[in-house]
Backbone bond lengths (Angstrom), bond angles and torsions (degrees), N, CA, C in turn:
res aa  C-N    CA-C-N  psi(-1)  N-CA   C-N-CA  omega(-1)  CA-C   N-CA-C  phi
1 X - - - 1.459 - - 1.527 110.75 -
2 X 0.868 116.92 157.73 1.432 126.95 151.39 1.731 114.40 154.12
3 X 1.421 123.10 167.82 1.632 155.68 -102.78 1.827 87.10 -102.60
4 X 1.111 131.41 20.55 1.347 128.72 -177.79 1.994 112.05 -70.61
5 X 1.387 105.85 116.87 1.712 89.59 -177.22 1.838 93.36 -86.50
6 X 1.513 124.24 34.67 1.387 108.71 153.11 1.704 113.23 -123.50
7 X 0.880 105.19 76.69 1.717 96.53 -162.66 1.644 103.22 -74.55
8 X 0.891 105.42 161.11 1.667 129.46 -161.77 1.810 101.81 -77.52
9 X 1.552 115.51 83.80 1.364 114.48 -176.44 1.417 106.80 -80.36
10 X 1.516 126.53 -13.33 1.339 113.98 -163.20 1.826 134.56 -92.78
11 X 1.116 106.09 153.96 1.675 113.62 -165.91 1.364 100.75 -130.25
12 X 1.363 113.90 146.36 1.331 130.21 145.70 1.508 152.19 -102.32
13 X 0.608 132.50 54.20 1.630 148.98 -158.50 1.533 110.35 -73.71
14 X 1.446 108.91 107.45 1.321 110.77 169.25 1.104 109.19 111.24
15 X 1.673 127.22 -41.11 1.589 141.18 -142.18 1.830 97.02 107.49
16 X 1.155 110.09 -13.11 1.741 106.55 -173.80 2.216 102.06 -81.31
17 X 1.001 95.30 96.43 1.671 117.51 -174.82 2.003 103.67 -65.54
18 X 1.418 104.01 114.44 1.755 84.62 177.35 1.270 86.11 -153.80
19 X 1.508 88.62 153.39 1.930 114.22 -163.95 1.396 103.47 -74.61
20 X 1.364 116.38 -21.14 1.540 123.48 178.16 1.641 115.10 -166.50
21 X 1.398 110.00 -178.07 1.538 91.50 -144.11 1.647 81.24 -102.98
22 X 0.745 139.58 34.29 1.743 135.57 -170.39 1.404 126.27 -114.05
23 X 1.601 124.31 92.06 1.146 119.91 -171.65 1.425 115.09 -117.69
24 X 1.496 110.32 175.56 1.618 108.54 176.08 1.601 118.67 -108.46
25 X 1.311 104.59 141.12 0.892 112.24 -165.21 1.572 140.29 -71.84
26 X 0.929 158.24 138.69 1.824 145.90 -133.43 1.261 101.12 -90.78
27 X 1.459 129.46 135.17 1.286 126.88 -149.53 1.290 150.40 64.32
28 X 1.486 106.39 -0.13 1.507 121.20 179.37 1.428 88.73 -108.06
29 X 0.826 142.44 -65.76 2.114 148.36 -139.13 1.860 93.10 -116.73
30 X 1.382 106.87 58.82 1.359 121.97 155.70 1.589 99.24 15.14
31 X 1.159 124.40 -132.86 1.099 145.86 144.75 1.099 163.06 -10.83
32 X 1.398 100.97 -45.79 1.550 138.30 -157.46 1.576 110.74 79.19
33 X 1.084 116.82 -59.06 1.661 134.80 -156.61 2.157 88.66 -75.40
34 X 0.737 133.72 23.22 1.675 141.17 -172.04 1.679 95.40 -110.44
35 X 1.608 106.96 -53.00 1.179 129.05 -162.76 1.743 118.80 -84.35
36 X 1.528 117.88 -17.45 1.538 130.15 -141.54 1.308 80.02 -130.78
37 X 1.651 134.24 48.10 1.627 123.99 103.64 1.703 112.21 -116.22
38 X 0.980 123.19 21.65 1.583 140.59 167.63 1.685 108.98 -91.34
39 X 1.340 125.27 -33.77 1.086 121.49 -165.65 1.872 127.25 -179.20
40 X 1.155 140.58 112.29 1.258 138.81 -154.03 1.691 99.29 -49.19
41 X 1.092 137.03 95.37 1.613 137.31 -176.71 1.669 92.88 -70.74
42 X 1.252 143.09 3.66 1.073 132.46 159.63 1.831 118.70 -62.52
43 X 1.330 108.78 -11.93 1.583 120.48 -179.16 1.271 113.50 -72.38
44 X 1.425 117.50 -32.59 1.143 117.91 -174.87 1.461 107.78 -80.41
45 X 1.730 89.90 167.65 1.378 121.04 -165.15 1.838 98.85 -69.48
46 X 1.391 105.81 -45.59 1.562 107.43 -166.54 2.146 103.28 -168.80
47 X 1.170 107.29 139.16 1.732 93.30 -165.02 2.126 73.00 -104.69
48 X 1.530 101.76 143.16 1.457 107.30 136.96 1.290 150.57 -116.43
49 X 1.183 142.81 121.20 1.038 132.88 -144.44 1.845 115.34 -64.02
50 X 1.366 96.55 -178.29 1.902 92.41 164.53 1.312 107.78 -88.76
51 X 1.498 126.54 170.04 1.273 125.35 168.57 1.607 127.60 -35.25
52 X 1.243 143.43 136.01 1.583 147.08 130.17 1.170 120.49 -105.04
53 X 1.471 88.20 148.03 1.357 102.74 -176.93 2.171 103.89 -142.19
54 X 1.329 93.41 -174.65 1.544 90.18 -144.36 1.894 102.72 -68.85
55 X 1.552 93.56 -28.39 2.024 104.28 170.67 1.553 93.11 -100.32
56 X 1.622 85.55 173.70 1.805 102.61 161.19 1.433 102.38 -66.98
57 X 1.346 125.66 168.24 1.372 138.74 176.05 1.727 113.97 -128.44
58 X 1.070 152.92 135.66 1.065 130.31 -175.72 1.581 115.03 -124.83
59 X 1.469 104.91 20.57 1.541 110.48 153.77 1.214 110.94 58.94
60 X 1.812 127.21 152.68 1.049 137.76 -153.75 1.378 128.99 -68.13
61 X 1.059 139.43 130.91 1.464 123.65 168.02 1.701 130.38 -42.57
62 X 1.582 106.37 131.36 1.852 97.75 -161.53 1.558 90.87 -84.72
63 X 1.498 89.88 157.65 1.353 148.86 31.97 1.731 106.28 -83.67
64 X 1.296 103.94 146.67 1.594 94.34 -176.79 1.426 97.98 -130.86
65 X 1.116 132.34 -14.00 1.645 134.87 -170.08 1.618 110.20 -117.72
66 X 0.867 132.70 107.69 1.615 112.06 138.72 1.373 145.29 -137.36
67 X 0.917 114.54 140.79 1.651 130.20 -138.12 1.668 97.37 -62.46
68 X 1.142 146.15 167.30 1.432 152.00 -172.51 1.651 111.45 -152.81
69 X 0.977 115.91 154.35 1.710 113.22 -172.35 1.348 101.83 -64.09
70 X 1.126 139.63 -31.78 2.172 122.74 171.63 1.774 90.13 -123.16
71 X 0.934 140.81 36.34 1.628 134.41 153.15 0.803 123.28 173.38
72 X 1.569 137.00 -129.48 1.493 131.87 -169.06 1.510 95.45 -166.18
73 X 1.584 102.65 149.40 1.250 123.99 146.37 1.511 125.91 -71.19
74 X 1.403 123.57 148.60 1.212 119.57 162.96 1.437 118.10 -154.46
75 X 1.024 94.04 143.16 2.053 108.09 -174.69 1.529 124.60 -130.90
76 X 1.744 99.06 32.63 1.310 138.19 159.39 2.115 83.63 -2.74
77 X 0.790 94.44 -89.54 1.895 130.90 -146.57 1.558 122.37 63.16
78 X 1.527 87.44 62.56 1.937 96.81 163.57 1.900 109.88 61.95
79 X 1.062 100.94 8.27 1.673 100.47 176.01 1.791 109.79 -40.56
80 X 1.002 90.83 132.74 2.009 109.29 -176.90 0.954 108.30 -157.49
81 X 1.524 112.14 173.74 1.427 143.16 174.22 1.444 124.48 -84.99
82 X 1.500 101.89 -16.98 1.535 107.51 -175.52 1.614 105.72 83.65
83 X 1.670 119.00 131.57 1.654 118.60 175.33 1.362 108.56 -41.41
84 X 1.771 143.72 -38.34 1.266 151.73 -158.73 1.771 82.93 -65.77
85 X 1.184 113.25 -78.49 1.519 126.20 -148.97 1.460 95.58 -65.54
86 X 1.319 131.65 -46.88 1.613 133.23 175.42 1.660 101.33 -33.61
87 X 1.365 118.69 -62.70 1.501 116.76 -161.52 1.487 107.39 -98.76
88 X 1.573 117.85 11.75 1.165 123.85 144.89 1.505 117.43 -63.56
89 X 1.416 102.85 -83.33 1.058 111.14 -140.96 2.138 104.03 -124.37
90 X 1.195 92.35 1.12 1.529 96.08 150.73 1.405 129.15 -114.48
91 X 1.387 116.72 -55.90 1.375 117.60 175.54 2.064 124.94 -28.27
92 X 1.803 82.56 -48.15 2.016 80.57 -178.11 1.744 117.41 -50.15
93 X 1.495 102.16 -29.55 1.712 103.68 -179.35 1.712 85.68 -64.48
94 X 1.570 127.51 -86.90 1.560 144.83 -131.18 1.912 83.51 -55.86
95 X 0.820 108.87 -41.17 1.597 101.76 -172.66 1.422 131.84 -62.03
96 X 1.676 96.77 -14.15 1.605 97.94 167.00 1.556 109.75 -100.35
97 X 1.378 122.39 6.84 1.449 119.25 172.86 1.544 92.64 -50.52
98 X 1.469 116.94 165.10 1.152 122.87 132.25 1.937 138.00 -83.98
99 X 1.202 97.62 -7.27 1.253 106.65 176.98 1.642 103.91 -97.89
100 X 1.740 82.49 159.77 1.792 85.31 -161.80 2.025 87.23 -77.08
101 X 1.634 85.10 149.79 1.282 93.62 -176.71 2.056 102.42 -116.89
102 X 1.122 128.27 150.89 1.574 131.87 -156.75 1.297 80.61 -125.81
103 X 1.286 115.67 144.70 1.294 148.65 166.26 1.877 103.76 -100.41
104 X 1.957 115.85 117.89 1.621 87.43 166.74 1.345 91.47 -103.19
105 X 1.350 114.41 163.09 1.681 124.91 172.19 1.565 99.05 -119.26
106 X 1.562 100.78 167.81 1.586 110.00 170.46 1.681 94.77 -156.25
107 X 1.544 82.10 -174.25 2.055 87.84 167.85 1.913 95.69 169.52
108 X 0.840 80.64 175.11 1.794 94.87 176.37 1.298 124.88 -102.30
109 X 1.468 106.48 -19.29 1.617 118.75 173.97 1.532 108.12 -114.84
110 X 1.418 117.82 170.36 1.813 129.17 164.79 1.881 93.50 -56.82
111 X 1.365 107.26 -61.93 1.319 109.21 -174.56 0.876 144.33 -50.62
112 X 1.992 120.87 -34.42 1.191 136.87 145.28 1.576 109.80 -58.93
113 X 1.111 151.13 -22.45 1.366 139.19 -170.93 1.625 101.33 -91.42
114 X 1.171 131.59 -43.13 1.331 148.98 -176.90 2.116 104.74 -77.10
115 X 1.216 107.76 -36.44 1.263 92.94 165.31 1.652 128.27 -76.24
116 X 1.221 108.26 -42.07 1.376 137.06 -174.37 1.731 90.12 -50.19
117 X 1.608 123.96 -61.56 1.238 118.11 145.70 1.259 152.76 38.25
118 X 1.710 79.07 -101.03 1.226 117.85 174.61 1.285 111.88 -74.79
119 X 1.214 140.96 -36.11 1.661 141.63 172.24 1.442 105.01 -61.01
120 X 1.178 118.82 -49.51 1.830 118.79 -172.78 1.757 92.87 -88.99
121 X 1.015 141.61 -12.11 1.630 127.62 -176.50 1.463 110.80 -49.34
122 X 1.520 124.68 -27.28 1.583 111.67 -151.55 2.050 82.39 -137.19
123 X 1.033 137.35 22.61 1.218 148.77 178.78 1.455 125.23 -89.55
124 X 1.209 104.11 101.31 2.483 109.14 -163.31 1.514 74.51 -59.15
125 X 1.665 86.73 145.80 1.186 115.74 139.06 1.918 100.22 115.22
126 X 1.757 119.05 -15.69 1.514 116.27 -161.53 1.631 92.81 -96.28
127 X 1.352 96.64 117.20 1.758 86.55 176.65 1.531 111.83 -83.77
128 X 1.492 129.74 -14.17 1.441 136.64 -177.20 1.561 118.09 -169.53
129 X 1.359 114.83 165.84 1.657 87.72 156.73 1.338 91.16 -152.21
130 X 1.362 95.69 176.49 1.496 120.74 -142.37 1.752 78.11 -130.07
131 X 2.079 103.98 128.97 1.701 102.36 -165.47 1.862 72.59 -119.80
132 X 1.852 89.63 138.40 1.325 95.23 151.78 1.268 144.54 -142.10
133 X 1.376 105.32 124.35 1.552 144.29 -138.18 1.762 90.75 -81.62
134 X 1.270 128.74 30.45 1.861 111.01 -176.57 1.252 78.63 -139.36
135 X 1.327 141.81 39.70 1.923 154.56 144.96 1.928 98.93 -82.12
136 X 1.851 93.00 123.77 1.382 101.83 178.58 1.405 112.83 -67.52
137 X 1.506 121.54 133.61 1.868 122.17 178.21 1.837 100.23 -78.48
138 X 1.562 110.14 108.03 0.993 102.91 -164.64 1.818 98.36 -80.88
139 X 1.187 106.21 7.30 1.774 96.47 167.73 1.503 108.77 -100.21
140 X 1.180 122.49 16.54 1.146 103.23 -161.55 2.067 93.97 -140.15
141 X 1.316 107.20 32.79 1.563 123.29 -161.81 1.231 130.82 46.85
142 X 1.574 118.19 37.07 1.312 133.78 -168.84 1.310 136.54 72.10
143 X 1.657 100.45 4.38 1.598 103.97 171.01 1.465 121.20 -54.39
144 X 1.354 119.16 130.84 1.317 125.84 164.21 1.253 118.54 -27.70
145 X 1.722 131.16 116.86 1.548 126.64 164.88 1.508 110.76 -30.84
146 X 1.334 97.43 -60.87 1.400 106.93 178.55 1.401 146.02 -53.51
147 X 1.210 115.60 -13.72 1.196 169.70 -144.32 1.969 97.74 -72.90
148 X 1.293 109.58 -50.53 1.380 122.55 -148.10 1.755 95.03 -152.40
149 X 1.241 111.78 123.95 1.522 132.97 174.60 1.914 88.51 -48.34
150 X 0.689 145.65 -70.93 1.641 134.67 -171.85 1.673 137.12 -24.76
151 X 1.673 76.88 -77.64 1.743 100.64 170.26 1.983 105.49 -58.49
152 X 1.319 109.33 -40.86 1.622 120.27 176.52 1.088 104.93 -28.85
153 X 1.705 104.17 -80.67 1.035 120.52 174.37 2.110 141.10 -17.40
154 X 1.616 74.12 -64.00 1.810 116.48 -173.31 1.517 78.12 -55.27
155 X 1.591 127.36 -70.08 1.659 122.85 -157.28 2.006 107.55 -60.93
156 X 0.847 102.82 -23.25 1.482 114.94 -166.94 1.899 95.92 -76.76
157 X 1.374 97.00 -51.04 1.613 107.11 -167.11 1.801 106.88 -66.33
158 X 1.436 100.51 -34.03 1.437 103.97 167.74 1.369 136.97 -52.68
159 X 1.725 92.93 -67.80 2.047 95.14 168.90 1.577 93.22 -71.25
160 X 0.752 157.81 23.81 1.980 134.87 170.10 1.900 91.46 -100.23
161 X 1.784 127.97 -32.47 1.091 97.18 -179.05 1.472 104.39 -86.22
162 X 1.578 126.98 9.55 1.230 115.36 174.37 1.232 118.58 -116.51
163 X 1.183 127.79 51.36 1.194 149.38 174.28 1.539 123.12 177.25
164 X 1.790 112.99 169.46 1.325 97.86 -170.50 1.588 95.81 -132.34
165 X 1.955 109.65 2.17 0.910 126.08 155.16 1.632 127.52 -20.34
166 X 1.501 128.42 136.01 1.692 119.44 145.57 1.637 117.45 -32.77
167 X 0.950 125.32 116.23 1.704 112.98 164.71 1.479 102.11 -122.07
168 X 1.885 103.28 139.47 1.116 121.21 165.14 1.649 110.61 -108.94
169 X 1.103 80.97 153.51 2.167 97.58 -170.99 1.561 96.04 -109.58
170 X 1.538 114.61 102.43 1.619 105.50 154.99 1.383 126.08 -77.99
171 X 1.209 100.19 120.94 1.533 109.02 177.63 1.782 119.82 -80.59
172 X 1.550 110.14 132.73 1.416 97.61 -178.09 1.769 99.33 -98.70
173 X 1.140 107.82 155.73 1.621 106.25 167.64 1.045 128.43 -97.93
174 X 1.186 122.74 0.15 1.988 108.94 152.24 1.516 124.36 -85.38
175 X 1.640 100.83 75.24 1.222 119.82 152.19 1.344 114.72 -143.15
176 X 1.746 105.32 160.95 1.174 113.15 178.99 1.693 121.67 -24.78
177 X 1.157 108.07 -98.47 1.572 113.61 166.78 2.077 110.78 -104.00
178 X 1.174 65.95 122.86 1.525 81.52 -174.06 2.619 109.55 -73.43
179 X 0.928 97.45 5.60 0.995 107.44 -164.25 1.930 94.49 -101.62
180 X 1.192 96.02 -64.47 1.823 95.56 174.46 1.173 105.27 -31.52
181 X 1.610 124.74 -59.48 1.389 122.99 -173.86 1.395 122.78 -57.56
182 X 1.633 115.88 -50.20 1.168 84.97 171.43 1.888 124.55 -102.95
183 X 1.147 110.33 34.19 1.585 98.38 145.29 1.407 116.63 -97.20
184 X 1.578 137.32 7.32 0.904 139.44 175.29 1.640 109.59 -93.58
185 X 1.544 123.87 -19.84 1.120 133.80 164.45 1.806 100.43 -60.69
186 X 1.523 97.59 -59.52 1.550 106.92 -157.89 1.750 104.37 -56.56
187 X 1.306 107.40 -53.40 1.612 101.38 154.19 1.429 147.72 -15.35
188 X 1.372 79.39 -40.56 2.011 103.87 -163.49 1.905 104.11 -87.61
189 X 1.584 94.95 -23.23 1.358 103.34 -172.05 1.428 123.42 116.78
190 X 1.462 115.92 17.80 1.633 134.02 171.75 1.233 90.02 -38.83
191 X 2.003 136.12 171.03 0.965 101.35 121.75 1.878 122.61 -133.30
192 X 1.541 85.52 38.57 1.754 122.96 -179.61 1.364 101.37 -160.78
193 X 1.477 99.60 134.43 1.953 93.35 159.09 1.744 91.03 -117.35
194 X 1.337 103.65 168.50 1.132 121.43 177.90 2.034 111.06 -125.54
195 X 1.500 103.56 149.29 1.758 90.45 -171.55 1.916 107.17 -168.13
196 X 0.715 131.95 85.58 2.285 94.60 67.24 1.751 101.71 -127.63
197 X 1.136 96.99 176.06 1.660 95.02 165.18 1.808 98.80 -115.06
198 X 1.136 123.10 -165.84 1.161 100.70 -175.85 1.714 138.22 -97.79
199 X 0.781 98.40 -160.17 1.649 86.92 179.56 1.480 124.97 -118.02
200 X 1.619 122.13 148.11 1.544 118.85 -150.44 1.096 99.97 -97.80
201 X 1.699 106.18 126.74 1.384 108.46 -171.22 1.279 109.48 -140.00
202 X 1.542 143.12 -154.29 1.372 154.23 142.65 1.356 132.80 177.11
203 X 1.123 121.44 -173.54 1.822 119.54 -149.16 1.476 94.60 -168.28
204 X 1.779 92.87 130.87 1.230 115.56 -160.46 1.692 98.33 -112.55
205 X 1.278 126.14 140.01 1.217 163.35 160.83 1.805 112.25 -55.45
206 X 0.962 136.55 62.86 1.397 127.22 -146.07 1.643 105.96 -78.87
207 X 1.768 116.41 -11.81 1.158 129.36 -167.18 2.355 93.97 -81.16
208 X 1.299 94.99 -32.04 1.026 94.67 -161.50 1.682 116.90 -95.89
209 X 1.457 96.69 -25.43 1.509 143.78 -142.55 2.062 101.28 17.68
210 X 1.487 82.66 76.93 1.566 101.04 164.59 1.586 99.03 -145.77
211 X 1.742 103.64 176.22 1.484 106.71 -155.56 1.641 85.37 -80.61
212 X 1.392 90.81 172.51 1.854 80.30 169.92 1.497 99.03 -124.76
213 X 1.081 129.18 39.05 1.435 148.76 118.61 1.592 103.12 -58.88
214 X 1.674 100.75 139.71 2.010 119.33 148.72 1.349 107.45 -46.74
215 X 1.633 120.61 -28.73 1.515 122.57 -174.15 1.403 97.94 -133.77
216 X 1.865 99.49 179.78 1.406 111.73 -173.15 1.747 113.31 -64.45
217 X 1.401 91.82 -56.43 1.748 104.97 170.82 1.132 125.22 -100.08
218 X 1.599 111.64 174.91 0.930 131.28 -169.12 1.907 132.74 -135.00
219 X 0.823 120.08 178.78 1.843 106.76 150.72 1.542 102.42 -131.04
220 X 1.830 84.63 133.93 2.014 84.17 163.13 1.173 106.75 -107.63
221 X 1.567 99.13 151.75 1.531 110.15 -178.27 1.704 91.87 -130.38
222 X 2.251 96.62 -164.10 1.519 93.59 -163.96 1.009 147.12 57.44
223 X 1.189 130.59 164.26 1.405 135.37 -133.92 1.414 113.80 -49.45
224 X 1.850 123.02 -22.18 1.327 108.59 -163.26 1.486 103.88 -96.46
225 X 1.347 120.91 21.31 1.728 142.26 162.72 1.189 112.67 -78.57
226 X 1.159 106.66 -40.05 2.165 110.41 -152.94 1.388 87.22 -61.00
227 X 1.274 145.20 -82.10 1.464 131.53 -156.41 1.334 108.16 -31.52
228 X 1.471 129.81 -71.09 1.321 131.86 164.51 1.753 125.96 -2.49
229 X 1.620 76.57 -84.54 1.602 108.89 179.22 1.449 109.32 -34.88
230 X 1.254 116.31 -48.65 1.486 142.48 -153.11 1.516 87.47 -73.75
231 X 1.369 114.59 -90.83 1.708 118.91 -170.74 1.531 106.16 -52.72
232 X 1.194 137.13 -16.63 1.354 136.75 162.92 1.497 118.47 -55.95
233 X 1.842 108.45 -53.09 1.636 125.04 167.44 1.394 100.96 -46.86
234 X 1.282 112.83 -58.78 1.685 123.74 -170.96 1.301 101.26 -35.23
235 X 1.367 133.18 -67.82 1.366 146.29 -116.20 1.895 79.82 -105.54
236 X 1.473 128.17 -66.98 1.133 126.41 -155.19 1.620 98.53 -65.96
237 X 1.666 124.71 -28.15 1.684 109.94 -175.46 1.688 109.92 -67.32
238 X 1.643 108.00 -17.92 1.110 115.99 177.87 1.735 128.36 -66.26
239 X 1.573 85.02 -34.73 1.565 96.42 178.95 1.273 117.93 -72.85
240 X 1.446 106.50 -34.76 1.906 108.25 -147.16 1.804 97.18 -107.84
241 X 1.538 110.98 163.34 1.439 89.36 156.46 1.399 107.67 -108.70
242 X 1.480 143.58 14.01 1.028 136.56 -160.65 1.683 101.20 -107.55
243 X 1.607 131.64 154.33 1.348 135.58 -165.50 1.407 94.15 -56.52
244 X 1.930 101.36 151.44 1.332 107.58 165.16 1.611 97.40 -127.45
245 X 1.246 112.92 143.49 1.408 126.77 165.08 1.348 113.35 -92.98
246 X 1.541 127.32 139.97 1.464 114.91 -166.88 1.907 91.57 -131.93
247 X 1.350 96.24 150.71 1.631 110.88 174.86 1.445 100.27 -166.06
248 X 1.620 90.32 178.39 1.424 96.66 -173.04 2.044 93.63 118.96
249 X 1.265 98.95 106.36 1.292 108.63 -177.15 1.405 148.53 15.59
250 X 1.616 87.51 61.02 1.674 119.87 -177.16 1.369 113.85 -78.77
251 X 1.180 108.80 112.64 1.698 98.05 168.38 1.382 123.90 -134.54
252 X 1.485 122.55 6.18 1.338 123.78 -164.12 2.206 93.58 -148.84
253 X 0.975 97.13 138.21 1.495 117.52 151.16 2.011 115.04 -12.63
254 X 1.214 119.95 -60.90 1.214 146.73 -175.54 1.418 97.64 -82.92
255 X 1.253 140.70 -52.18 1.448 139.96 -175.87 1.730 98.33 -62.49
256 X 1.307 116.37 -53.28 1.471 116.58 -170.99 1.671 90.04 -85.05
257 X 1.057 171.17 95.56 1.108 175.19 120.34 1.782 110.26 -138.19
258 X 1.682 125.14 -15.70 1.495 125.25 159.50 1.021 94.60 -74.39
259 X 1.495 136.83 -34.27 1.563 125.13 -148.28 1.637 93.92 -84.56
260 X 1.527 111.29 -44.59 1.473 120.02 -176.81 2.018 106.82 -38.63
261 X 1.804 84.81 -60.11 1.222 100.21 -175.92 1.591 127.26 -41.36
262 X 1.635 101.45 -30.22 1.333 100.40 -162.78 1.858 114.68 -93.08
263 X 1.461 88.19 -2.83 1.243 112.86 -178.14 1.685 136.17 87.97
264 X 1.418 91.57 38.50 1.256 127.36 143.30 1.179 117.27 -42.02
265 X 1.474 136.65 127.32 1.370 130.47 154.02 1.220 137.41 -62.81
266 X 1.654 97.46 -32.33 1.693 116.95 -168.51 1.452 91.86 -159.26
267 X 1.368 91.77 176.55 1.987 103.39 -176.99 2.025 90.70 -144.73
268 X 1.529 86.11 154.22 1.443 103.31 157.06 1.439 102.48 -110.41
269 X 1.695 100.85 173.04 0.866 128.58 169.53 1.475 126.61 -139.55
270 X 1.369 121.21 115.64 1.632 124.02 -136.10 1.908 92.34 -122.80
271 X 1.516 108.54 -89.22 1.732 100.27 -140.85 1.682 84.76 -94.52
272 X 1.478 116.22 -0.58 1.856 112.13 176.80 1.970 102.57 -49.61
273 X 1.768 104.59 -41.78 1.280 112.93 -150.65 1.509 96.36 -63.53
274 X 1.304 120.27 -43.32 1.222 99.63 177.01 1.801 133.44 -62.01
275 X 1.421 106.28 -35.32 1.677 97.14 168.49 1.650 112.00 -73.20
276 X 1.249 120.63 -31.23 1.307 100.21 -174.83 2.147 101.09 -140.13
277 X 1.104 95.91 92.72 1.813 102.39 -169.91 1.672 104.25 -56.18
278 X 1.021 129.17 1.65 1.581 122.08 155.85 0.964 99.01 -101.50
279 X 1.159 169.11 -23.86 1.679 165.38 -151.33 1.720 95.19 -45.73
280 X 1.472 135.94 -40.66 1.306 143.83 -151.05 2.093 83.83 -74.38
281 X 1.110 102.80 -58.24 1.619 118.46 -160.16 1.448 103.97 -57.29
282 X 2.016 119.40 -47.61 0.905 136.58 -171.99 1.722 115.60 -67.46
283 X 1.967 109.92 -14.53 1.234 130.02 173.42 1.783 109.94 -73.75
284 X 1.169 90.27 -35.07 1.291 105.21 -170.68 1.623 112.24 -70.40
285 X 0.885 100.74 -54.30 1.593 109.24 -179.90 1.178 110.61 -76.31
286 X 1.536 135.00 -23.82 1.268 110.74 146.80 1.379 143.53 -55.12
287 X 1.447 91.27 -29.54 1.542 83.46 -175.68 1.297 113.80 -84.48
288 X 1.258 138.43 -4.02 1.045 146.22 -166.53 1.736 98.34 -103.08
289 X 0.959 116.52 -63.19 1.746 97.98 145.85 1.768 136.97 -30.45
290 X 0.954 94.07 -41.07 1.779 93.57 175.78 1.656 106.62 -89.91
291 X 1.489 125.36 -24.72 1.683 119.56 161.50 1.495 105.70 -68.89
292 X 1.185 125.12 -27.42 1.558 116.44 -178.94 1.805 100.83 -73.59
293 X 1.208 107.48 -81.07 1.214 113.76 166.22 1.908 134.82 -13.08
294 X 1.174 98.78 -45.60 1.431 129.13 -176.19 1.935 104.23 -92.96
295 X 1.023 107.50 -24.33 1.758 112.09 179.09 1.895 94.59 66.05
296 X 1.407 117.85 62.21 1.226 104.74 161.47 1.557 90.94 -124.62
297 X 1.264 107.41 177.32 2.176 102.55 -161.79 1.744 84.65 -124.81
298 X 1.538 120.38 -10.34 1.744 118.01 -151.77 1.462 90.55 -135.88
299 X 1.577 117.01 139.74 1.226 125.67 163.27 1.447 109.29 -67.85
300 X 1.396 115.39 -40.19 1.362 136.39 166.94 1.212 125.59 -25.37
301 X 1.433 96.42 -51.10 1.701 113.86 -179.16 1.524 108.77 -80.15
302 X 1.635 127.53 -9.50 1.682 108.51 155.04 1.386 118.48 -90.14
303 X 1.199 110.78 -22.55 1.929 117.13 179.07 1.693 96.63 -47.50
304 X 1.796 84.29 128.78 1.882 93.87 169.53 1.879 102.22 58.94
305 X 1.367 120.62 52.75 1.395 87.34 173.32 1.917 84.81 -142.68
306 X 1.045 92.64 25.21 1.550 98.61 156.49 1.843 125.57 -68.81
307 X 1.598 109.20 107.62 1.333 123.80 -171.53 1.718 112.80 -73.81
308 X 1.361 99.97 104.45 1.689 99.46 -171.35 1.790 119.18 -59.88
């Protein structure tokens, strides 16, 4: 211990090296390059991207957001650039960050997830990517990859022979036990999962009585997740031995410090970015305030030190 106002925020997970454990979350921070005249994104712990997939996508018909008394709906639908246009015409900015920057991928098939892959496998600048497994298997009538310890697996086992990359497995939580899944990732060759993604929801229009979503559903995210999210992190650091990253409606210093607690390695930070686009930075400096405060010298030394 001792009285340092720089205490030692940083972790490594995987071989993936970060000055602190605080990242953003996939689908909130576009780009990166959306965000990087608001604020030096070199602060952060790790940037993640939004979804790719193996085409462009052109995402749902609006209304696509709506706001909820502790978060929001969203009915995004995976809108992208396609892997071609990513390492066109995004990657050259993310590659001069100095912080490792995560690629997430998706797809609808084994083949699309494993190709998509294969385009970013040999590409400067991707320090890992983060696969996500809550994409409907359109051979399989739209069940969630994620859905079932098997198929999990099967998607995980795919990009690992196509790459030699870090891969993280996002886990969604509407399933049975969320723990089967991801030791069935960790099996497959994860070598982080990340959790929750959000949860399927929607909101009805009573003037109209239509959704007030472009579509029927939705995902909610923010604050009225974190309880969830939280005992979900709990349960999966318990299962696996490999790092878990925890998110799911982080917005304050103290919110990402339960996740620390529970033994979390790192945290995202997802639908905060939109009300307040420093919120990631403002995480940061809390916690580094509460190790000063607290006389601990190591971020290290709160991970997992939650007293059951």
């Amino acid at each position: 211990m001792n009285n340092s106002k720089n205490p030692d925020l940083s972790q490594t997970l995987a071989g993936i090296r970060l000055q602190n454990p605080v990242m953003t979350a996939s689908g909130t921070f576009g780009y990166g390059k959306e965000y990087a005249d608001l604020f030096d994104l070199n602060q952060l712990g790790a940037l993640i991207t939004k979804g790719i997939s193996l085409k462009p996508m052109i995402g749902s018909p609006p209304p696509r957001i709506w706001e909820t008394p502790s978060g929001m709906i969203n009915a995004i639908g995976l809108q992208n650039v396609g892997v071609q246009g990513f390492i066109q015409d995004k990657l050259p900015f993310l590659s001069q960050l100095s912080i490792p920057v995560i690629v997430n991928i998706l797809g609808h098939s084994f083949r699309e997830y494993q190709e998509v892959t294969r385009h970013l496998n040999d590409q400067p600048g991707i320090a890992a990517l983060e696969v996500n497994i809550s994409c409907p298997n359109v051979s399989r009538g739209g069940m969630a990859f994620g859905a079932q310890p098997r198929t999990a697996a099967k998607v995980i086992s795919k990009v690992r022979q196509a790459t030699r990359l870090p891969l993280i497995a996002k886990l969604a939580p509407q399933v049975t036990d969320i723990t089967l899944i991801a030791r069935a990732v960790e099996g497959a060759g994860a070598d982080l999962v990340s959790l929750i993604n959000t949860i399927p929801a929607m909101a009805v229009d009573i003037e109209t009585r239509r959704s007030k979503l472009g579509r029927l559903n939705g995902g909610l995210s923010g604050p009225a997740i974190r309880p969830v999210a939280l005992r979900l992190v709990y349960q999966v650091v318990q299962a696996v031995s490999i790092p878990v990253i925890g998110l799911g409606g982080i917005r304050t210093a103290e919110d990402a410090l339960e996740f620390l607690m529970v033994g979390a390695r790192a945290v995202q930070i997802g639908t905060a970015n939109f009300v307040q686009p420093t919120t990631a930075l403002e995480i940061i400096e809390g916690i580094k305030k509460y190790l000063f405060t607290q006389k601990i010298s190591r971020v290290s030394d709160v991970i997992g030190s939650f007293l059951e």
